[in-house]
C-alpha positions as CSV (number, residue, x, y, z in Angstrom):
1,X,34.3,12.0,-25.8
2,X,34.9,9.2,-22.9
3,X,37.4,7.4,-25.2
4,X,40.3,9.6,-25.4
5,X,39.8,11.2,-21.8
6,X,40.4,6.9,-20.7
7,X,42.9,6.9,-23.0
8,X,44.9,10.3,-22.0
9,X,44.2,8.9,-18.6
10,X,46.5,6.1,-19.7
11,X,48.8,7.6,-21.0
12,X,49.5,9.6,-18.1
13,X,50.1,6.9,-15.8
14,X,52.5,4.8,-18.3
15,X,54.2,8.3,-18.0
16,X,54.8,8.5,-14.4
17,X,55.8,5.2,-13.9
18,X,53.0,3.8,-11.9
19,X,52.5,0.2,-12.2
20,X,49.8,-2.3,-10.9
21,X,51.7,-3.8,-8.3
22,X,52.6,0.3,-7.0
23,X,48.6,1.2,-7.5
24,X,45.9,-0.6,-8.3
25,X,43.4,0.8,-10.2
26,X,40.6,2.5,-8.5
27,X,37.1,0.5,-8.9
28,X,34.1,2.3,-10.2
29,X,31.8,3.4,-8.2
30,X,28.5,2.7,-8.2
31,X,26.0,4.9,-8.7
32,X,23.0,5.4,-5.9
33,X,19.7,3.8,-7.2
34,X,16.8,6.0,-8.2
35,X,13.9,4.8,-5.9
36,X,10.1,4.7,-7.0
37,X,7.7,3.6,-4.8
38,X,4.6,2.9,-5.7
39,X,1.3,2.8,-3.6
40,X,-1.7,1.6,-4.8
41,X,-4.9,2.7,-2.7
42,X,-7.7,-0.4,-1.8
43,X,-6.1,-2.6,-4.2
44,X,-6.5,-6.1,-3.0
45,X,-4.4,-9.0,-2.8
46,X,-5.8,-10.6,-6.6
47,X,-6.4,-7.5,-8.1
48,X,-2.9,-7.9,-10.3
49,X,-2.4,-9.6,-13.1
50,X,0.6,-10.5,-11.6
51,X,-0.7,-12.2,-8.9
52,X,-3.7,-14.2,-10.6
53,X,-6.4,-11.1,-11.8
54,X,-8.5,-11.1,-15.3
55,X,-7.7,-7.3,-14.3
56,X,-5.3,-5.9,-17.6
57,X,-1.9,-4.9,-16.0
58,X,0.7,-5.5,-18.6
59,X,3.5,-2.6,-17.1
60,X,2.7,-4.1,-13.4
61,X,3.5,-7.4,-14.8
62,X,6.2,-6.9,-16.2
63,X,8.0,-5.3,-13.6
64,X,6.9,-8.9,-11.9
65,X,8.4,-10.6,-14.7
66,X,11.8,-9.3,-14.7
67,X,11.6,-8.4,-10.9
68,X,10.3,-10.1,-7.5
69,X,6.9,-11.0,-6.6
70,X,6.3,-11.2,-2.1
71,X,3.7,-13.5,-0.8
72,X,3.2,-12.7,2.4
73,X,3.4,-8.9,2.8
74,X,1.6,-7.2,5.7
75,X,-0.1,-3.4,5.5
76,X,-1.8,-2.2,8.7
77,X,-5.1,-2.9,7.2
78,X,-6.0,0.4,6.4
79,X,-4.4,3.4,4.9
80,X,-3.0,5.9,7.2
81,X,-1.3,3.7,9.3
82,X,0.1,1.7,6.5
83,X,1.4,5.0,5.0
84,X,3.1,6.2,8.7
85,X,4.9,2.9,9.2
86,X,6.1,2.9,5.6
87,X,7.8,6.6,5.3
88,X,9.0,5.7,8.9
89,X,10.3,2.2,9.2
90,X,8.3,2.1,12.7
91,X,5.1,0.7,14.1
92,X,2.1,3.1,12.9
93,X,1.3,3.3,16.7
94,X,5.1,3.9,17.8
95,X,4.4,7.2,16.1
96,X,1.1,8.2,16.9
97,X,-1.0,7.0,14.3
98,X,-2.6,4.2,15.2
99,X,-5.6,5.5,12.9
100,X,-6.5,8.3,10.7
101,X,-5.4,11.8,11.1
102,X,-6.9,14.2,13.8
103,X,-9.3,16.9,12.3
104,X,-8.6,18.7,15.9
105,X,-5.8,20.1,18.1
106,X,-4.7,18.2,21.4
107,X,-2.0,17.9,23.5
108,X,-2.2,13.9,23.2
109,X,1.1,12.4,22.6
110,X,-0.2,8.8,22.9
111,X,-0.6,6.4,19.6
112,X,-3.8,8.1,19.1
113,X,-2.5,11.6,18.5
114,X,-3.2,11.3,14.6
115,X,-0.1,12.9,13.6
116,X,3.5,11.4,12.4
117,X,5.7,12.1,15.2
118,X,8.0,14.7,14.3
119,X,11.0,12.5,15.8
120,X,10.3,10.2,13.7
121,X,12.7,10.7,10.6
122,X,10.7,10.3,7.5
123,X,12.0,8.2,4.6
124,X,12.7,11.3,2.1
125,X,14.2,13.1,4.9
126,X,16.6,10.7,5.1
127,X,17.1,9.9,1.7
128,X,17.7,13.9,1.0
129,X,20.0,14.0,3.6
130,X,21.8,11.3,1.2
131,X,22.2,13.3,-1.2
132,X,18.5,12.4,-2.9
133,X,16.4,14.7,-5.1
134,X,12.9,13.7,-3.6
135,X,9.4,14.3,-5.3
136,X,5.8,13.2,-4.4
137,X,2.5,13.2,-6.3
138,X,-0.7,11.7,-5.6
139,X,-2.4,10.7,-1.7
140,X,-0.5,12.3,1.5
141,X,-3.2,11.9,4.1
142,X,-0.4,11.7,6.9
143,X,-1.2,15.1,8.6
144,X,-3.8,16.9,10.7
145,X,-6.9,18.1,9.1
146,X,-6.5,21.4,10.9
147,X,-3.3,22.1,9.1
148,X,-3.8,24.6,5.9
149,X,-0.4,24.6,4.1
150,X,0.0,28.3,5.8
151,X,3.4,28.9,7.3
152,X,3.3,27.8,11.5
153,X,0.2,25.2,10.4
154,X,1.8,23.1,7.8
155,X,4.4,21.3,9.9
156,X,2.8,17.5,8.5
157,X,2.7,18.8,4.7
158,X,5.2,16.9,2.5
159,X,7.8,19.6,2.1
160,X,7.9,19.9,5.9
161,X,8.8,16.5,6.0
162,X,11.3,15.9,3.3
163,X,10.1,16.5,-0.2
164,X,11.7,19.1,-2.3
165,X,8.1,19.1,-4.5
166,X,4.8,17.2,-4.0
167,X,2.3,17.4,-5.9
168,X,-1.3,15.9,-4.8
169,X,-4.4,15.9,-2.5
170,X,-3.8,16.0,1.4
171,X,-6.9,14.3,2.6
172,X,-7.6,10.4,2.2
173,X,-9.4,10.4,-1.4
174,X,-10.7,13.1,-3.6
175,X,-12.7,13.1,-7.0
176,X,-10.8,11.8,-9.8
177,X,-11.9,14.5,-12.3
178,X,-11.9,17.3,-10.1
179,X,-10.0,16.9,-7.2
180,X,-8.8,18.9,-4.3
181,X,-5.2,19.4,-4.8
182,X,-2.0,21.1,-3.2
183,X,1.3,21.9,-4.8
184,X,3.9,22.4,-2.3
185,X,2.5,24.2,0.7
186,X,-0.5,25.9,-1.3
187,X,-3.9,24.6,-2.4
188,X,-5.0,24.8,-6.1
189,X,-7.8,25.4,-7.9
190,X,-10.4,22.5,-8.9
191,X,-9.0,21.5,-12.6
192,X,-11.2,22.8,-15.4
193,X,-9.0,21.1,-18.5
194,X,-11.0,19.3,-20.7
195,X,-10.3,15.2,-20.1
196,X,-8.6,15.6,-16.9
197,X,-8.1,12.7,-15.0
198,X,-5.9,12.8,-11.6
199,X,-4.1,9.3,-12.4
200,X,-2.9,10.8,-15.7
201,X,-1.8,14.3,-14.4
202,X,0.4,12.0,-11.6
203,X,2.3,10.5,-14.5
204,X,2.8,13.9,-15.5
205,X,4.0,15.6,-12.7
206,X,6.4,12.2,-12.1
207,X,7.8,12.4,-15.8
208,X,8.4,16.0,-15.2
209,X,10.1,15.0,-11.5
210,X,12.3,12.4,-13.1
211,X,13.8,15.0,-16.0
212,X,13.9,17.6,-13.0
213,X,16.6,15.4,-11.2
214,X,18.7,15.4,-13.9
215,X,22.5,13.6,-12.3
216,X,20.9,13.4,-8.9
217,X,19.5,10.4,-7.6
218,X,16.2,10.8,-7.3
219,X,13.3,9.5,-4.6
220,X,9.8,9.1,-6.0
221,X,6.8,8.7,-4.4
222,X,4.4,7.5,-6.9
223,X,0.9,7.2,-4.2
224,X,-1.8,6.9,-6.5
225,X,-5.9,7.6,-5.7
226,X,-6.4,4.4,-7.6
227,X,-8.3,2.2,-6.8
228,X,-9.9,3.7,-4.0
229,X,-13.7,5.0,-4.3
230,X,-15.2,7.1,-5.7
231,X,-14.8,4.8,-8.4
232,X,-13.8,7.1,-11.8
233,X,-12.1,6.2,-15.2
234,X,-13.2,7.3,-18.3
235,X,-16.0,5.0,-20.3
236,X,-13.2,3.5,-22.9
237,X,-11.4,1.8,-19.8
238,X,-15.4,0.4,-18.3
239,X,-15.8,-0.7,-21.5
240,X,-13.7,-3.0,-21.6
241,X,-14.1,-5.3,-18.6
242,X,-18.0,-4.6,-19.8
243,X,-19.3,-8.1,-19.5
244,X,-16.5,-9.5,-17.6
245,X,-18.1,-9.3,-14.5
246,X,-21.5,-10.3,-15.2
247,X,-20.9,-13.7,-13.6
248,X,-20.5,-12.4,-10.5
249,X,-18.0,-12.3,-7.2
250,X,-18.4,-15.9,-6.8
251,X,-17.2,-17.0,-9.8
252,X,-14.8,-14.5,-10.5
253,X,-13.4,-15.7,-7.2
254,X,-13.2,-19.2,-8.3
255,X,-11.4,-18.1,-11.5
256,X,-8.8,-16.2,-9.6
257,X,-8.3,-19.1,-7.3
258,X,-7.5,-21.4,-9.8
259,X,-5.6,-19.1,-11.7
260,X,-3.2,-17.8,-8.5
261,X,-2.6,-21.4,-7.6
262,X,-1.6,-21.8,-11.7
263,X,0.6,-19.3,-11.4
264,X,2.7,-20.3,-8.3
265,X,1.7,-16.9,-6.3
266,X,-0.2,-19.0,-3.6
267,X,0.8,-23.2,-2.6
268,X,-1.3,-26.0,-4.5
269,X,-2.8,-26.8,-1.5
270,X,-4.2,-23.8,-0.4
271,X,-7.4,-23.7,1.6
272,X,-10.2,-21.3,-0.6
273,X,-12.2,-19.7,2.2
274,X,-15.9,-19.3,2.6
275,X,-18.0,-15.8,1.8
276,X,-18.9,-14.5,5.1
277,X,-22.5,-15.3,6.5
278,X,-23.3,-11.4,5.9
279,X,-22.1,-11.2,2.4
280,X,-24.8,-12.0,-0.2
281,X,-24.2,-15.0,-3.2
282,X,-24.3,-13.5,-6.4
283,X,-27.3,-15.8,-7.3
284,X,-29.4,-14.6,-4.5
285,X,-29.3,-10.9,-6.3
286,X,-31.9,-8.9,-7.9
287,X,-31.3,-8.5,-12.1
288,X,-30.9,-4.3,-11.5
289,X,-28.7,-5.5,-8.3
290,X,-26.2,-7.8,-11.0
291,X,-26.7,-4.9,-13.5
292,X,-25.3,-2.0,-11.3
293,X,-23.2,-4.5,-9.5
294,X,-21.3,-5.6,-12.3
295,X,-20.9,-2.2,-14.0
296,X,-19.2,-1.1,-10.6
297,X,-16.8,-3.8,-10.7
298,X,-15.8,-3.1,-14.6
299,X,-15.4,0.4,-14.0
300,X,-12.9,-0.8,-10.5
301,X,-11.2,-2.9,-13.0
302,X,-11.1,0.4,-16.0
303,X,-9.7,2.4,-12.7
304,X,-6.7,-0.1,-12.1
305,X,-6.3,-1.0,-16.4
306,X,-5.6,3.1,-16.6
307,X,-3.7,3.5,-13.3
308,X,-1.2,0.7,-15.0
309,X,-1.3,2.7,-18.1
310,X,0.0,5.9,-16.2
311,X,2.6,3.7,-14.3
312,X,4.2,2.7,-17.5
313,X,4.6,6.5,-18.7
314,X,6.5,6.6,-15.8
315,X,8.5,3.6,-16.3
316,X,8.9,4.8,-20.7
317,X,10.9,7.7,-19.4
318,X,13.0,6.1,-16.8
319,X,14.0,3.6,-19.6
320,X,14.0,6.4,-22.6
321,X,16.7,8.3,-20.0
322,X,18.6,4.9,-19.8
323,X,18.1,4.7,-15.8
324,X,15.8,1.7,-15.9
325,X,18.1,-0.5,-15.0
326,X,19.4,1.0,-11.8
327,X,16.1,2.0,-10.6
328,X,14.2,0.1,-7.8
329,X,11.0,0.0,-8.5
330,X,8.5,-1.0,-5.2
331,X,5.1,-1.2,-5.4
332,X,2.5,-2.1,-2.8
333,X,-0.9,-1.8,-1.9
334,X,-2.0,0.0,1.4
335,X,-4.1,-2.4,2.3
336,X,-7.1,-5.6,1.4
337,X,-9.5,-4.7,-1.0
338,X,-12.5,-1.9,0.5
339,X,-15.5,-3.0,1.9
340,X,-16.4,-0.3,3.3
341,X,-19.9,0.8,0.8
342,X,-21.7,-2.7,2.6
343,X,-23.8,-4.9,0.7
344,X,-25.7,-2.4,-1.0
345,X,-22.8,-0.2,-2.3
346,X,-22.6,3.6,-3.0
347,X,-24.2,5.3,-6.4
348,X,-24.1,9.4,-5.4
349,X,-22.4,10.0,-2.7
350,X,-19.9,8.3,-0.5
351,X,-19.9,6.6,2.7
352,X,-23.9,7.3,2.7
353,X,-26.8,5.1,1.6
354,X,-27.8,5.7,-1.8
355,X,-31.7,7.3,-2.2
356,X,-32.1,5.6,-5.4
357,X,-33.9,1.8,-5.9
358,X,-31.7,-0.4,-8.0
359,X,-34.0,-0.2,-11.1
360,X,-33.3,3.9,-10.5
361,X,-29.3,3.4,-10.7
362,X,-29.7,1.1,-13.5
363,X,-31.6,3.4,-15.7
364,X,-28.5,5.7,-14.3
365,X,-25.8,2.9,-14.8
366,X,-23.7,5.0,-17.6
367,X,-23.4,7.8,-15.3
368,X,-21.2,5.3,-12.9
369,X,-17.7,6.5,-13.2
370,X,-18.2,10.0,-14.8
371,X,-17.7,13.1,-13.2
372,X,-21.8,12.7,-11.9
373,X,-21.2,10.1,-9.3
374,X,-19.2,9.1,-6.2
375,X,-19.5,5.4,-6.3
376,X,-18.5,2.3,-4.6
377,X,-18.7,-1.2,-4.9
378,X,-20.5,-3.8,-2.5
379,X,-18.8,-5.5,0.0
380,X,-18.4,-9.2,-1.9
381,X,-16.0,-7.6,-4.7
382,X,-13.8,-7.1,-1.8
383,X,-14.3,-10.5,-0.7
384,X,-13.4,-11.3,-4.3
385,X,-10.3,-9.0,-4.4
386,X,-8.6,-10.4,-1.3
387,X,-8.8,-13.9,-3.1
388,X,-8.2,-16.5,-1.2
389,X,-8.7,-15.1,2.3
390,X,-11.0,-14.2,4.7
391,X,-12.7,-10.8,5.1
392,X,-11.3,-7.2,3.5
393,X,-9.6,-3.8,4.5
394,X,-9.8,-2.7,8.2
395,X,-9.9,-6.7,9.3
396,X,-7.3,-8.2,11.2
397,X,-7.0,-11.5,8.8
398,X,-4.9,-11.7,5.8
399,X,-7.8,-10.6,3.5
400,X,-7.5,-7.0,5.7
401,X,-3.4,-7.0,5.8
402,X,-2.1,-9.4,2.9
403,X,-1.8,-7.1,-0.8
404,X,1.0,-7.7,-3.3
405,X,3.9,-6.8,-3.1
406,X,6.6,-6.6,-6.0
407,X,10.1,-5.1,-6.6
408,X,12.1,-4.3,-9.8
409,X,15.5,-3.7,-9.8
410,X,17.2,-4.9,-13.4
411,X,21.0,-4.3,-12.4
412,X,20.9,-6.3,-9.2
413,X,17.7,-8.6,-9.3
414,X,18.8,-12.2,-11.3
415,X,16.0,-14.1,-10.1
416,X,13.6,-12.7,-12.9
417,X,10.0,-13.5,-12.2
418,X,10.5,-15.3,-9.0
419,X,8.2,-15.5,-6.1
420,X,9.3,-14.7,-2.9
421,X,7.6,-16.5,0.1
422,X,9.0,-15.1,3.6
423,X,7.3,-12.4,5.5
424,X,7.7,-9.3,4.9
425,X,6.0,-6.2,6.9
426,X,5.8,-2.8,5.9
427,X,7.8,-1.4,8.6
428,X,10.5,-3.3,6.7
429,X,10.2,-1.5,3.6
430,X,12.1,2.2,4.2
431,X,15.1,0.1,5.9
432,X,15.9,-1.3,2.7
433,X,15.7,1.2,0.5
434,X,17.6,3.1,2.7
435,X,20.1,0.2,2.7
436,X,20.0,-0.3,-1.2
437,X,20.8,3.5,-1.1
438,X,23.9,3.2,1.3
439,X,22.1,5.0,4.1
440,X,20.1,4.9,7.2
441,X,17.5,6.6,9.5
442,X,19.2,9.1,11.7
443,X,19.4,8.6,15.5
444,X,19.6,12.2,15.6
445,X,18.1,15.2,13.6
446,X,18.9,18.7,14.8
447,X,20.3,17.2,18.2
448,X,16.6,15.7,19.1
449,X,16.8,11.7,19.6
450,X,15.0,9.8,16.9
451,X,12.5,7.2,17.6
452,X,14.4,4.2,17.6
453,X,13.4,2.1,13.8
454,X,11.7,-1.6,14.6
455,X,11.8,-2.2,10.2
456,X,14.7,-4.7,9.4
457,X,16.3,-4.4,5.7
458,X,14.6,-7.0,3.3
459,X,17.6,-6.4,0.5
460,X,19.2,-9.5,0.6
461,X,16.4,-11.2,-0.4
462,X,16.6,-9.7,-3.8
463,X,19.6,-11.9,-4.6
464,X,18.7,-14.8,-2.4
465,X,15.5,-16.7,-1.7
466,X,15.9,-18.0,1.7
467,X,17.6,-15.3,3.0
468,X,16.2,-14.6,6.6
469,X,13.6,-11.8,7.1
470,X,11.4,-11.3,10.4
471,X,9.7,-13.9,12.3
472,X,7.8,-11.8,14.7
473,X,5.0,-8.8,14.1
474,X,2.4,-7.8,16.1
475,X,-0.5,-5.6,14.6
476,X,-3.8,-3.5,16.2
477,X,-6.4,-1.8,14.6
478,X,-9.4,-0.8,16.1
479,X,-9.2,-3.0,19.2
480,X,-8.5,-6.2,16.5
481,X,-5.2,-7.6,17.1
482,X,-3.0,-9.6,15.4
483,X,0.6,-11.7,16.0
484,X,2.8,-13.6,14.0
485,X,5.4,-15.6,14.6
486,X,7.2,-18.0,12.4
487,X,5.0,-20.0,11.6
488,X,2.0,-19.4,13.7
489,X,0.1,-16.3,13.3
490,X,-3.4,-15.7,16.0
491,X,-6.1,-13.1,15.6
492,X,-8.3,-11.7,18.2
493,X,-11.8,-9.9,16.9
494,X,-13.3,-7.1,19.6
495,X,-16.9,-6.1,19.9
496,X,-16.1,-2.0,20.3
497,X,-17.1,-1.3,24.1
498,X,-17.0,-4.7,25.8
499,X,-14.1,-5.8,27.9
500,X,-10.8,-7.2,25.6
501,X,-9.9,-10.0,28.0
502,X,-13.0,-11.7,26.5
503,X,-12.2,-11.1,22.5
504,X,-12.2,-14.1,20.8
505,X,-8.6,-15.6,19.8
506,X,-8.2,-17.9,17.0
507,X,-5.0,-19.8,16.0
508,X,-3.0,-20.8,12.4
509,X,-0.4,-23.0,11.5
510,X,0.1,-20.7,8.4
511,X,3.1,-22.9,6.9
512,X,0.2,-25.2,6.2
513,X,-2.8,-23.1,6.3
514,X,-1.6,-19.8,3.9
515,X,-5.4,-18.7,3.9
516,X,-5.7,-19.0,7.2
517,X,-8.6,-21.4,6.8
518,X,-8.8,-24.0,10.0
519,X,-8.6,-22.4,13.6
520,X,-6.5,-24.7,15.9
521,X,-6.8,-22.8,18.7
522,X,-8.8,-25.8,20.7
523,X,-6.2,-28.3,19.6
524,X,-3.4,-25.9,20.6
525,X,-4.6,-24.4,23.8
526,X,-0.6,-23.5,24.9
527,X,0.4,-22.4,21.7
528,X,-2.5,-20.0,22.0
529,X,-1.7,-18.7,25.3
530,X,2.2,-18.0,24.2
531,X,0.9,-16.1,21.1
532,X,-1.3,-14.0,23.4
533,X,1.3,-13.7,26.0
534,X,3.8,-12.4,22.9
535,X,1.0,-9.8,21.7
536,X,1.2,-8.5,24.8
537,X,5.4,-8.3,25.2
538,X,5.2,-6.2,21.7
539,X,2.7,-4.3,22.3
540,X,4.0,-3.0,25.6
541,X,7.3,-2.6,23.2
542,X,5.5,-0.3,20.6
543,X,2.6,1.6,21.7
544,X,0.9,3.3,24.3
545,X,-1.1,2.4,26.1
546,X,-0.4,-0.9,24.1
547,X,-4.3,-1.1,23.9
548,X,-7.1,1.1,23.8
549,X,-10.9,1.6,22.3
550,X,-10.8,4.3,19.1
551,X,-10.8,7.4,20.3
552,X,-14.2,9.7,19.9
553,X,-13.3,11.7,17.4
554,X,-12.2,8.7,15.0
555,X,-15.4,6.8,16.8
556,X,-17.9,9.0,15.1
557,X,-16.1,9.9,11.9
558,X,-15.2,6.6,10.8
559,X,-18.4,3.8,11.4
560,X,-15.9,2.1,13.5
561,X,-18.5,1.1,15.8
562,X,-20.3,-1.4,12.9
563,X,-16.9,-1.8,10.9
564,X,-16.7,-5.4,12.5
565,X,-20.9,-6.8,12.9
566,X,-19.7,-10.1,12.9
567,X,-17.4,-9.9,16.5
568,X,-18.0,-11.9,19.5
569,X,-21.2,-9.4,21.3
């Protein structure tokens, strides 16, 4: 039908005389990008394929194969905060969530209010004001506990802040087989389907998003449970990473190391760094410990193996509907691989000891991702999974920050399979989708003043590898603080309750030290200072009070107090 309506359209100007030189003719335009971004939960920095992982991901990599692979993306080290500065384009702190959510009402308007500012445009806000369609499913975790979904206490759910559907769980993680979910502003019912798995009903609920959309542009927010705890998957997808990690964290390590610098995804001379003095060798483990241990690991694995199998669903019916090609595909991680179960793990129940001896949860070991158990690996996987850096999720080194980072967009990325090595944070990320999608954040909603956007657009780095990105970011978490700049990047551990002007600062040159191995902060005493002295200028900028201890009621909740054994006392 397109040929003769060109052609009549021909025809009509030959008719009236026009000519080229009179009126050129009109370019097309081009269409708005569909936008899926993708957030993996606890996924650590070697836990791709793509980026060096014996972990099956064959629809991850290949939107690294015919996309963009970033290097040196920061999260804010943990979820929530990553999340607020992502949907923002601001500092987590900028916009009071310099942790996790409040679970109580206060009239604190500080960075440690635990709820998105509601000045703070969000990303599908902005994009709907565009002209997007825009559609969540899985994790939200970005509101008060307090709030129910009930009109006048749902102000933080999704639809309130700029999805036209969301499908998911509100809180930070939920059972995998039965979990607690919300559809709009109302809660539903535990699933009772035979087979139900939550990573398989998001791929759902995204297909049917994507067909929903129909002409429109459409926004999706793909922000999957995997591969946080409680680790879940069904047996087929265990199975086959069975033996795979009988050898161990150490070795797996080793074989990720060697493989990442193979690859190109980190430089040949890279720096592996040592397991922490609290984590145990594998060799120094019990043979029920290395049974269990490795069965938690294979089932992690099974839970990332069928999270990728869902994401390529999702990318089948973008291509299927021919709108692959001018889709932009992001994906990230939240932040480093968890530590959070210590060196013993969890078996039952989360974020508690388990009551069972090891030669109890081995005789148990086929119950370990079924609907039965809550469980969660030791502390060394993570050590593994943030290959080749120090530490894990919540820490202020790369281990805690660094996760991968990769972007697919067929029509305009030419540089397929390329590796992209300047530093990227995620405050940067809504900016430049926004910009792909010929918008902006709003300086003004509704005639309130917007909280002004510290992201910077990362686009033209899809069409050119040394194309300028930011040079300077400061992070906090927890009292543990964080700067980079250029090339230089210092960290400063805090013992919770002691005074912060005696933290302990270390220094890298990370243009030659990419794991942040070697401390140079005795050879480089004034380079120190000026990197403390900057932490300070940018904190002042975006937060306040630029520095605090955790407030109680995330004190109590969270194990913040031991999160960090290891700081100066």
């Amino acid at each position: 039908m397109k040929k003769p309506l060109l052609l009549a359209a021909s025809m009509l100007v030959v008719g009236l005389g026009w000519s080229g030189a009179s009126a050129a003719p009109k370019a097309t335009p081009v269409a708005k990008p569909n936008i899926v971004l993708i957030v993996l939960d606890d996924v650590g920095f070697s836990d791709l394929g793509a980026f060096g992982s014996e972990i099956r991901t064959p629809n991850i990599d290949a939107l690294a194969a015919t996309g963009l692979r970033y290097n040196r993306f920061d999260s804010k080290a943990v979820c929530t905060p990553t999340r607020a500065a992502l949907l923002t384009g601001r500092n987590n702190q900028t916009v009071r969530m310099a942790d996790l959510p409040t679970n109580q009402r206060t009239d604190d308007m500080t960075r440690d209010r635990g709820e998105v500012a509601h000045n703070a445009q969000m990303l599908p806000q902005a994009l709907k004001a565009a002209g997007y369609r825009t559609y969540g499913v899985g994790k939200w975790h970005l509101g008060p506990e307090y709030e129910d979904g009930k009109p006048g206490n749902n102000a933080s759910w999704p639809l309130q802040r700029g999805f036209d559907r969301f499908h998911g769980f509100y809180l930070g993680w939920t059972d995998q087989y039965r979990p607690d979910l919300i559809e709009g502003n109302e809660k539903l019912p535990k699933p009772e389907k035979p087979g139900y798995h939550f990573s398989t009903d998001m791929a759902d609920q995204a297909i049917a998003n994507i067909d929903d959309a129909a002409d429109k542009p459409f926004f999706l927010y793909f922000a999957m449970g995997a591969a946080h705890a409680p680790l879940q998957v069904p047996r087929a997808y265990i199975d086959r990473y069975r033996d795979v990690y009988e050898k161990g964290w150490d070795a797996i390590r080793a074989e990720r190391f060697a493989r990442m610098k193979k690859i190109g995804i980190i430089p040949d001379d890279t720096i592996m760094t040592p397991r922490a003095a609290g984590d145990r060798a594998w060799d120094a483990l019990s043979d029920d410990e290395k049974a269990v241990f490795a069965r938690h690991m294979a089932t992690y694995a099974g839970f990332i193996d069928h999270a990728d199998e869902q994401i390529g669903r999702v990318i089948q019916r973008l291509k299927d509907k021919g709108q692959y090609d001018n889709t932009i595909i992001m994906l990230i991680s939240d932040n480093g691989a968890a530590a959070e179960a210590g060196q013993n793990g969890g078996f039952e129940t989360m974020y508690r000891p388990s009551k069972f001896s090891f030669a109890q949860q081995r005789e148990r070991i086929d119950d370990i991702g079924t609907v039965k158990l809550h469980p969660e690996y030791p502390q060394p996987w993570a050590w593994a999974g943030g290959t080749p850096f120090r530490r894990y999720k919540s820490w202020p080194y790369a281990g805690g920050v660094r996760t991968p980072m990769i972007v697919s967009w067929p029509s305009v990325i030419r540089d397929s399979g390329a590796i992209r090595t300047q530093f990227v944070d995620t405050i940067d990320l809504a900016p430049t989708l926004l910009d792909a999608a010929g918008a902006s954040f709003a300086r003004t909603v509704d005639g309130d003043a917007q909280i002004p956007v510290a992201g910077q657009s990362i686009r033209k780095t899809f069409r050119d590898a040394t194309a300028k990105t930011r040079s300077v970011q400061y992070f906090e978490l927890r009292g543990q603080r964080a700067i980079t700049s250029g090339n230089w990047r210092a960290v400063a551990m805090h013992q919770h309750g002691t005074d912060f002007a005696k933290d302990k600062w270390e220094l890298f040159d990370i243009s030659k030290d990419y794991s942040e191995s070697t401390d140079l902060a005795a050879r480089y005493p004034a380079k120190l200072e000026e990197m403390k002295a900057l932490w300070w200028r940018e904190a002042r900028k975006y937060s306040t009070p630029p520095l605090a201890e955790p407030p109680e009621i995330f004190a109590k909740r969270g194990r913040y107090v031991d999160a960090f054994p290891e700081a100066p006392k």
